[in-house]
N, C-alpha and C positions, 0 to 999 in steps of 0.2 A: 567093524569096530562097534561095541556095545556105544548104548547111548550116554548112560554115565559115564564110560571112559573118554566120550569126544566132549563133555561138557567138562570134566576134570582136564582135558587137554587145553581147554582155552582159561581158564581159570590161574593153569600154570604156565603160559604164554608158549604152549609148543603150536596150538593151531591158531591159524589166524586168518580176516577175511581181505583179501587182495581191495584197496581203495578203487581198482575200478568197477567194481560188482557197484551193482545199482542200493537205494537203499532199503531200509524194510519196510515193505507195502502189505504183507497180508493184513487181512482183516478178523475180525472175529471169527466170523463163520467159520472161515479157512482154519481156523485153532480148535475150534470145534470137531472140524471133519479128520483134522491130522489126529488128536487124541480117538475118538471115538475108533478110527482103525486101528491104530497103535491097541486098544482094549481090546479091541475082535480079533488082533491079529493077522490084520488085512496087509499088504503088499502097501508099504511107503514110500518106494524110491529109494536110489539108492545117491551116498555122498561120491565127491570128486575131488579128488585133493591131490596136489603135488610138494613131493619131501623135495627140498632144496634150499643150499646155502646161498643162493644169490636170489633174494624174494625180488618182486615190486613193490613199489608203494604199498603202505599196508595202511586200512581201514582203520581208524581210532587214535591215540595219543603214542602209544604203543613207537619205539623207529629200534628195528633189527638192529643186532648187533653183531658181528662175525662171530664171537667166541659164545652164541649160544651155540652155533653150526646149524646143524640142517635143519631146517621149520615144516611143516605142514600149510599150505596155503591151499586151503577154502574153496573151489572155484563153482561147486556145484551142489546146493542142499542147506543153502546161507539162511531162506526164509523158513526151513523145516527147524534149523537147528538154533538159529534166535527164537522161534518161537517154544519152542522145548525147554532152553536153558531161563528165558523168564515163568514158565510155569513149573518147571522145577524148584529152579534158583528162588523164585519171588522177587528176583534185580534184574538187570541189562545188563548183557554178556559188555565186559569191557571193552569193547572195538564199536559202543556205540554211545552216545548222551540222549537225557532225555528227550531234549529240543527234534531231535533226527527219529523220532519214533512215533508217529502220525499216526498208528494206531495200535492203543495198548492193550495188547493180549491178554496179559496178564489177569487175576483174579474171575478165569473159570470154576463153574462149580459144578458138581457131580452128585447125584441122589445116589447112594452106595447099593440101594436096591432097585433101582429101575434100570440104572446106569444112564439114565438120561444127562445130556450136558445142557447147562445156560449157564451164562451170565447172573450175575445177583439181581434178586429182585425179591422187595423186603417183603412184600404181601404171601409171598409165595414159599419163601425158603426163611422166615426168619423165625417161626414155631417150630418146624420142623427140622427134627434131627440129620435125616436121612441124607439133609443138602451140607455139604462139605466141600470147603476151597480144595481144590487138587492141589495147591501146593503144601497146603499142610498133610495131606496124605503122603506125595512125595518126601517130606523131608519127617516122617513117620509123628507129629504133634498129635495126627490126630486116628486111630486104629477101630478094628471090626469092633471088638466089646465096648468102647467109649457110647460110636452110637448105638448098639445095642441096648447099655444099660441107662443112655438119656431117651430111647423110646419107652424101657420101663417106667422108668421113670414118671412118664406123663402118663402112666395107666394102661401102655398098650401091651399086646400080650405078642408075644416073639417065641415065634412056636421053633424048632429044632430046623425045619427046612427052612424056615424063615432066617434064623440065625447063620445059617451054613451059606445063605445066598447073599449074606451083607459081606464075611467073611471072604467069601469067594472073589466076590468083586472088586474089594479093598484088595485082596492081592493079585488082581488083574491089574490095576491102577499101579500097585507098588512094581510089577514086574515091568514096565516100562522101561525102568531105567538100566534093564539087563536083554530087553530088545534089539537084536544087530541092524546097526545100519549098513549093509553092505557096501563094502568101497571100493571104488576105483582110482585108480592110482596111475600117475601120470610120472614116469621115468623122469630118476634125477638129474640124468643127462638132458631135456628139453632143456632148453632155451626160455628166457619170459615171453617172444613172440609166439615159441610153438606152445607156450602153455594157454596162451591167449585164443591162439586160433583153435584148439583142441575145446577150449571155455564155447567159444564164437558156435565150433561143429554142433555141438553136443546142445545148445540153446536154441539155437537155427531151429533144428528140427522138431520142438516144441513152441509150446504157446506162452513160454514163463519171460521171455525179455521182447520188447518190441526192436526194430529194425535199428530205431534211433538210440534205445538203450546199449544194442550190440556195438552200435560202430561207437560208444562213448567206450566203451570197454577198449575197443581197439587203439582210442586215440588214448586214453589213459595207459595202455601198454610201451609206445612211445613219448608220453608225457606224462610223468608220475601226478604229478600236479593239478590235471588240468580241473580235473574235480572240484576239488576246493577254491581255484581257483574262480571257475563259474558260478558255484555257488556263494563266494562273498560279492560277486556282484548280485548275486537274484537276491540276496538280503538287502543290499542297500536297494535295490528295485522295489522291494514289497513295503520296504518303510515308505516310499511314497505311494500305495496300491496296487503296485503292478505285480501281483504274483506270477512266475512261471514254476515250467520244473524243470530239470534240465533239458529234457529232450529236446525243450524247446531252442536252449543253447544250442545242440546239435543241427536242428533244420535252420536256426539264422546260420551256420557256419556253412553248410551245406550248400545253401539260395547265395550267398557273397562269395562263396569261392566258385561254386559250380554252376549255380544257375539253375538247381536241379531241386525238387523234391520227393523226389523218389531214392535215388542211388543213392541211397547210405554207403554202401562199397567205396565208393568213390573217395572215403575218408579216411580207406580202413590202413593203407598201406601207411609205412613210416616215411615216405618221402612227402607225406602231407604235415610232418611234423614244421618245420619252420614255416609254409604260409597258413597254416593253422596257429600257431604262436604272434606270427604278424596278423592275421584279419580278425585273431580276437583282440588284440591291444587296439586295434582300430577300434573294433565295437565296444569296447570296454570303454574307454577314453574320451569317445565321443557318438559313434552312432546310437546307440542305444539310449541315451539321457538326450540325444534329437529327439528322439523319437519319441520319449517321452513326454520331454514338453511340448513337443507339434500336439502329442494327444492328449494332454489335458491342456493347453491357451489356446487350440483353434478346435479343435472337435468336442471338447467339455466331457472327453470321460475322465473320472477320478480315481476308479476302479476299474480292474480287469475282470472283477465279477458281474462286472456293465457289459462285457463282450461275450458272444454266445459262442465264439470260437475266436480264441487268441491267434491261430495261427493265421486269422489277416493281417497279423502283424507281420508277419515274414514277407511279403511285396516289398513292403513300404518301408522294412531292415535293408532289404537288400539294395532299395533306391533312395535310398539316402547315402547309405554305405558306395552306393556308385558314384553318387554323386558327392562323395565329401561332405553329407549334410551341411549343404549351402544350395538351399530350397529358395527360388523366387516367391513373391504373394501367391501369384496364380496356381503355380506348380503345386503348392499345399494347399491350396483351396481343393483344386481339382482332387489332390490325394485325400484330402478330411471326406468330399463328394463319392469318394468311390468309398471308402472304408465306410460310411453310413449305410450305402445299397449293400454292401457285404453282407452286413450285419442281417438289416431287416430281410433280404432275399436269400439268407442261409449257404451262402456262396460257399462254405467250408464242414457243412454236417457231414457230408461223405464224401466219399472219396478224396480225400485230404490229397497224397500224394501226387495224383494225377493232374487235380486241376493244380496245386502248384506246378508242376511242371510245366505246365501251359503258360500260368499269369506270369512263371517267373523267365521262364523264354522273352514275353514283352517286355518286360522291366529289361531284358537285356536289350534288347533291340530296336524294340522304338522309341522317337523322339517326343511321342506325347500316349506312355504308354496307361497313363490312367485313363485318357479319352476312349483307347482302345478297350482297357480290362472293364471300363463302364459300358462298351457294347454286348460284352460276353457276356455280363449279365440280365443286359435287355433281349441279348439274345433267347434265354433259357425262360427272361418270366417276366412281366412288366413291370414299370419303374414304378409305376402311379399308384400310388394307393388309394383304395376303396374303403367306404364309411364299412362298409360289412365286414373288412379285415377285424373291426374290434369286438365282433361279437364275439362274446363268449370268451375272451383272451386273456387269461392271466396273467400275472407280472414276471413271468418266468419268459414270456413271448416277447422276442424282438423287438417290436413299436413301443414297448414300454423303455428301455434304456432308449429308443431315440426320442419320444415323449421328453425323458428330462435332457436330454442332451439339448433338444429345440428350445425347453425351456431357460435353461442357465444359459444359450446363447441371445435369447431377448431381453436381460434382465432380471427375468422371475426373480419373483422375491415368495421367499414362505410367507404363506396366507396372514399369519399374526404377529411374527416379530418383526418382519420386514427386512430380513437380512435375505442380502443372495445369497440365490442357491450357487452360484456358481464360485463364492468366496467365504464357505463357513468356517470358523475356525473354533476349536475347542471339542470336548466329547458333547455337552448340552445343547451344540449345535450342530451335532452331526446330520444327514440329510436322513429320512424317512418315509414309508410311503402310506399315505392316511388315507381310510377309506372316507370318503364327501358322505356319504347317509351309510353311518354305522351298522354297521351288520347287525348289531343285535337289535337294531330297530327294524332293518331288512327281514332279520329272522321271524319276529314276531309279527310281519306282513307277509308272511307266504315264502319269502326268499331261504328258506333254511336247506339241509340235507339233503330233506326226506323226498325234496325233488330237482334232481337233478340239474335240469335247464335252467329252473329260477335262482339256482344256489351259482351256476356261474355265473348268471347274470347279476350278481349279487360281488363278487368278485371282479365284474371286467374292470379292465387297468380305466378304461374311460368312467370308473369310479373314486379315482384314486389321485389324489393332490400329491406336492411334493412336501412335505412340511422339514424343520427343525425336531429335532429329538423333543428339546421343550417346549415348544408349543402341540407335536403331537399328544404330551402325558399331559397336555394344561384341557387340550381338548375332550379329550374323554370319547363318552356314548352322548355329545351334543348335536340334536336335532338338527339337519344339514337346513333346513328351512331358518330356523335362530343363526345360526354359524355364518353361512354365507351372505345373510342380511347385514349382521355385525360387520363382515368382512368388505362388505360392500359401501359400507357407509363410513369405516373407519378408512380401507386402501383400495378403494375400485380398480385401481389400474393391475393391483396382484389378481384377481379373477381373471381379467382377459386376456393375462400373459403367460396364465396356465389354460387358457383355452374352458374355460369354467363358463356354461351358458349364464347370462344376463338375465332370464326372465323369471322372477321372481315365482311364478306359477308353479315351475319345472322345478320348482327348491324343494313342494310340497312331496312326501312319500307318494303318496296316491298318483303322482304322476312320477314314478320314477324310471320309469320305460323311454316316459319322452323326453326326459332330461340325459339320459343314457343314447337316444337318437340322436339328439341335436346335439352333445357334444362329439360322438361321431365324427358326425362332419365337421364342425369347427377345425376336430386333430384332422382329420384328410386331408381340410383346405391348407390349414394352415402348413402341416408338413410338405405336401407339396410344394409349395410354395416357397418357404423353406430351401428345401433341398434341389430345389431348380434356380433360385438365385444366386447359391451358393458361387456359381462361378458365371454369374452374368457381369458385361460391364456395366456399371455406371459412373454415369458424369461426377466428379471430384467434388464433392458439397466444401461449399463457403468454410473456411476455416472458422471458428467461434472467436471472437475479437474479448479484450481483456473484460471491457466492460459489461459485455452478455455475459459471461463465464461471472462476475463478480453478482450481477442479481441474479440468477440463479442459486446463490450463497452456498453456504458450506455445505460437504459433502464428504464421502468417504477419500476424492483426490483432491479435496480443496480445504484449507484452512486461512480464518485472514487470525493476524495479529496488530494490535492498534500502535505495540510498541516494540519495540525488541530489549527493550533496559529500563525505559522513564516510568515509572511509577504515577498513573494520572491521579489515584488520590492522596499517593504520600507525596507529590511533587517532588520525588527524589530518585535517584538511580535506585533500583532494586534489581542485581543480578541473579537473581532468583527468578525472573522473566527471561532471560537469557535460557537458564535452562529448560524452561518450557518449550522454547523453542529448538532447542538442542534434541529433547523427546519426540517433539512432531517430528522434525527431521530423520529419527532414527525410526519410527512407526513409518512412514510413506516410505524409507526403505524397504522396511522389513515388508510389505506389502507385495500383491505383486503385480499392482501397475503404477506402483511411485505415486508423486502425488504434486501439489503446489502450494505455495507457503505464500501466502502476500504481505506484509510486514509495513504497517499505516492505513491500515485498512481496519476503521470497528465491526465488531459483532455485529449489526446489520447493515454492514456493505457502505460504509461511508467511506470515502476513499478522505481520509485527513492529512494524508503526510507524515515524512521523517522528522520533521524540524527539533520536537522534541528529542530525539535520538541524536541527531546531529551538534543539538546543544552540549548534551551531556557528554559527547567525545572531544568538547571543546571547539565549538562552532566547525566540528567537521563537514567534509561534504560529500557527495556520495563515495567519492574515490577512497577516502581515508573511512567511510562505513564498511564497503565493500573488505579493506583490510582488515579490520576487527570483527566483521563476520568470519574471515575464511579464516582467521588466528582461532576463535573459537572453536569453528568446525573442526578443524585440523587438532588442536587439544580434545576433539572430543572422538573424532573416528580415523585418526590420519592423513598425513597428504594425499595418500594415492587415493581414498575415498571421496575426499574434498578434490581433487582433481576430476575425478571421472566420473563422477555419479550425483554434482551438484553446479547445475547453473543460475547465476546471478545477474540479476537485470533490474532495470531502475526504469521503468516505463512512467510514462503521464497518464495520471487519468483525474478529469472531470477538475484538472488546474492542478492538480497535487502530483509529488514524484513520490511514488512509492517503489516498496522492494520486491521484485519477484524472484523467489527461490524455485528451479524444478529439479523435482529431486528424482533421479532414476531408481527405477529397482532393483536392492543389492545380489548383488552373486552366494553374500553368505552372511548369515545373519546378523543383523548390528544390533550388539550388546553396548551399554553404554555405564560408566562407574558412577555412582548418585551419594550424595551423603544425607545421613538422617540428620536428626535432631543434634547427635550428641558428635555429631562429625565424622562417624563411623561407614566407610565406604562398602558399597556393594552392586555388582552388576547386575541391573535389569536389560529385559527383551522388552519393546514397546509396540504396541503392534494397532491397525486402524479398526474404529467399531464406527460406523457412522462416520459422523463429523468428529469424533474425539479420538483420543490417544488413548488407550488404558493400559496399563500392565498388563503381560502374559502371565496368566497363574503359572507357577513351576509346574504344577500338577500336569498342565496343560504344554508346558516347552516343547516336548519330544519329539511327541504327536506335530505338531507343527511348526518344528524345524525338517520332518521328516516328511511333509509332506510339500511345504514351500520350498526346499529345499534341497529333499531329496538325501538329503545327511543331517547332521548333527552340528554341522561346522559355522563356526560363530568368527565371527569378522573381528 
């Protein structure tokens, strides 16, 4: 089949790509290397298609209809032939959308006399004639005499061979589309299994699908579906950080049904169709969104671009998924404990399959199998980390995701706005990683390029704070000597909780070697340390009593309120306080470790009492507040919220009964209806900055409903 007749066949819906084919992954290069032969003439491969009136699931929007009759289905030559039909076409063959095309081919370009290919590049090809988009060759805009007579043009002189060889070339380029793709053709009589397994043969035996792409093909053979299926949950996954790709689907399905990661086989047959249908609604429904929040509220990753190999997620899929994700304290301490040594000791750069087969044999079998999968590691490398591991280490290295994970587990806060790092919310506060003495001041003391050792040392992660987006662009090229004195005299306790040396000496450049030693060791100790208490016991510390908790004063889980209605300087009801109170409560939701409301308590921690409140309901008394509290709540987020997610209590302190509201944090975001000025309603998100409540910019919702939330879903 010529190659313009297989891109007018998809054009007119006769070929099409089977939904279980994997999706388009070539890269540039690859588009490069396929044209340049196609020009020479070189051996391309050949296509694999099968004519038949009963397809599978078909790739794109596109759904069979019997009375087209027999179709052509795609099974081999998908990434030669999408990349063809968009350097041709200039579009995306229909059986794909933008969003699914992770790298775009399109707009190569071609010097008609050297026949060199690149990519655009304005310095290079934007005077010069000779460089021409291939697709305007293809679809003939642009011919030999065009650039012939735009080289006259600029004066150059275009001698006879010279013109014969742009000529020539341009119709090398234009011959493409009369080049045979040789096909193979798979009898109309197969089966969709034998067409499958013939896809399976023919793939096996090269390097173009991985083990896990093959067997997803297979189980897409007996579930048309499951494709898409998978991938609208990796969408809602990535809304809150966790990117996968499917394969990844494949190896959780693989460790939960079989215990295995190696045998892909094991999935390929159709009698794994129903408990592959059942062990993904399990993980779909609930182990997976375990899993997720275990690893962002106990282990503090936000990202899976924090993980140097995702696949240590697969253990801890498959032991949650055994266990019904109903994890004790300790069970997930000890599992956050192993999945940190993973990380830093590389438990998964190679040999993927193998040692899964190993760890997930334990998750089968033993009753404390992370104490075990923690010796296998000790077994192969030490646990303890060394001040020397940071020499030289860039942020690309292991110790740096556990760096900030250690840090958002003690608090950290960014060095100048003081927000945790481990609760930012909005794009201006997204996390960053700041160098502590600016490179460009490093640079112009030695540490540049031009030699090698000083220029990583210039770079180790033990140079590198955790900051906000905004105070990284506030910070600039500031002298880490100025910077850290400021930071020290404004919030001393952000330095030592990013492990940031104390001595002011070590701030200066001139000593930036010794300030690079001594926090060395600070991160050793302190990780250590760390990562070894992780799952020590300790004795149950004193619960904090109303009163400590009250001077301490407000805070991101604390608010007091002096009234809930009484107006102290108009002496009047004002239910306009009412709703302030209605916001806090909908912000310490929206949160994600709830918070507490005390209500008789002023601005600095005076514990005054209800009385005034109590007057204004008509000499009520707590029992009849507590009603006109939860009548409110309940007008403001409904019963089942006011039931489940708000406790009310009327404790004594210091002679006075005041109100204590705690408020849990919601399942799904509480929007709440507000009127303006002119009485005109509209639903705000309220969300905690500090001690206050502010609005969520809309600009800002998305982003963090998707990531507190993990959806878009509003209560």
């Amino acid at each position: 089949m010529k190659i313009s007749q297989a891109l007018d066949k998809i054009d007119e819906k006769q070929l099409f790509v089977p939904a279980f084919q994997r999706e388009y992954v070539w890269k540039r290069d690859d588009a490069k290397q396929l044209v340049d032969s196609l020009i020479k003439e070189y051996p391309t491969g050949t296509m694999l298609t099968w004519e038949t009136n009963n397809p599978p699931e078909l790739k794109g929007p596109h759904k069979y209809d019997e009375k087209q009759g027999a179709v052509r289905i795609l099974l081999d030559g998908q990434q030669r032939l999408t990349t063809l039909y968009m350097l041709i076409r200039g579009g995306l063959p229909p059986y794909y959308t933008a969003p699914e095309i992770l790298n775009d081919t399109r707009g190569l370009h071609v010097n008609v006399e050297t026949r060199e290919l690149e990519y655009y590049k304005k310095l290079k090809m934007e005077n010069d004639p000779r460089w021409q988009n291939l697709t305007d060759i293809f679809q003939r805009k642009i011919r030999a005499k065009d650039v012939v007579r735009a080289l006259e043009d600029k004066g150059e002189e275009v001698t006879r061979e010279r013109d014969d060889l742009i000529d020539d070339n341009v119709k090398s380029i234009e011959n493409i589309l009369d080049r045979e793709f040789p096909e193979q053709t798979i009898p109309v009589k197969a089966t969709i299994r034998e067409a499958i397994d013939i896809f399976y043969k023919v793939n096996a035996s090269g390097v173009s699908l991985t083990e896990a792409e093959l067997a997803l093909a297979q189980i897409s053979g007996y579930w048309p579906q499951a494709r898409d299926t998978f991938k609208a949950k990796l969408t809602e996954l990535e809304s809150r950080g966790y990117v996968f790709k499917l394969d990844f689907v494949v190896y959780a399905l693989l460790a939960c049904l079989h215990h295995s990661g190696s045998n892909m086989r094991l999935l390929h047959d159709q009698a794994n169709d129903a408990p592959i249908r059942a062990a993904w609604k399990k993980l779909e429904e609930q182990t997976l969104d375990y899993v997720a929040n275990i690893m962002q509220s106990h282990a503090f990753v936000d990202h899976t671009d924090e993980i140097n190999s995702v696949y240590a997620l697969i253990p801890i899929i498959a032991y949650c998924y055994q266990q019904d994700s109903h994890l004790s304290e300790m069970q997930i301490k000890k599992l956050v404990k192993w999945f940190y040594y993973s990380q830093i000791r590389y438990r998964y750069i190679s040999q993927l399959p193998q040692k899964l087969d190993r760890d997930l044999r334990v998750i089968e079998e033993s009753d404390q199998p992370f104490d075990e999968l923690l010796q296998v590691i000790k077994d192969e490398r030490p646990l303890e980390i060394v001040a020397d591991e940071f020499v030289g280490r860039a942020i690309s290295h292991p110790l740096f995701p556990m760096m900030r994970w250690y840090f958002k587990s003690q608090g950290a806060t960014c060095l100048t706005t003081g927000v945790k790092l481990a609760q930012p919310m909005g794009k201006k506060y997204q996390l960053e990683n700041d160098h502590i003495f600016p490179f460009s001041k490093l640079r112009d003391a030695g540490y540049g390029k031009e030699n090698r050792l000083k220029y990583s040392l210039a770079q180790e992660i033990t140079n590198r704070a955790i900051l906000t987006q905004i105070a990284n662009r506030a910070k600039s090229a500031t002298n880490a000597e100025d910077y850290l004195a400021e930071i020290d005299d404004m919030n001393p306790d952000a330095l030592a909780k990013q492990c940031i040396p104390s001595d002011p000496e070590l701030w200066k450049i001139e000593n930036y070697e010794g300030f690079l030693h001594a926090r060395r060791t600070m991160l050793a100790n302190a990780l250590n340390g760390f990562l070894s208490s992780i799952t020590e016991t300790k004795e149950a510390e004193a619960p904090i009593t109303l009163e400590e908790m009250i001077a301490e004063g407000e805070s991101e889980e604390l608010e007091f309120k002096q009234t809930l209605r009484w107006d102290i300087k108009e002496a009047k009801v004002n239910k306009g306080l009412e709703q302030v109170v209605v916001k806090t409560i909908a912000a310490f939701a929206n949160s994600y470790g709830g918070g507490t409301l005390l209500i008789g308590v002023s601005d600095v921690g005076e514990a005054v009492g209800l009385d005034n409140d109590y007057a204004s309901l008509g000499d009520a008394d707590k029992d009849r507040f507590e009603i006109h509290l939860r009548n409110l709540f309940a007008d403001a987020f409904g019963q089942n919220f006011t039931a489940s997610k708000l406790k009310i209590a009327f404790p004594e302190v210091e002679g006075s009964e005041i109100c204590q509201i705690d408020v849990r944090p919601a399942d799904a975001a509480v929007v709440i209806s507000v009127a303006d000025k002119n009485g005109l309603k509209s639903e705000k998100l309220y969300v905690r900055s500090g001690n206050s409540s502010p609005e969520m910019p809309m600009s800002e919702v998305q982003a963090f409903l998707g990531k507190r939330f993990g959806s878009t879903a509003l209560l």
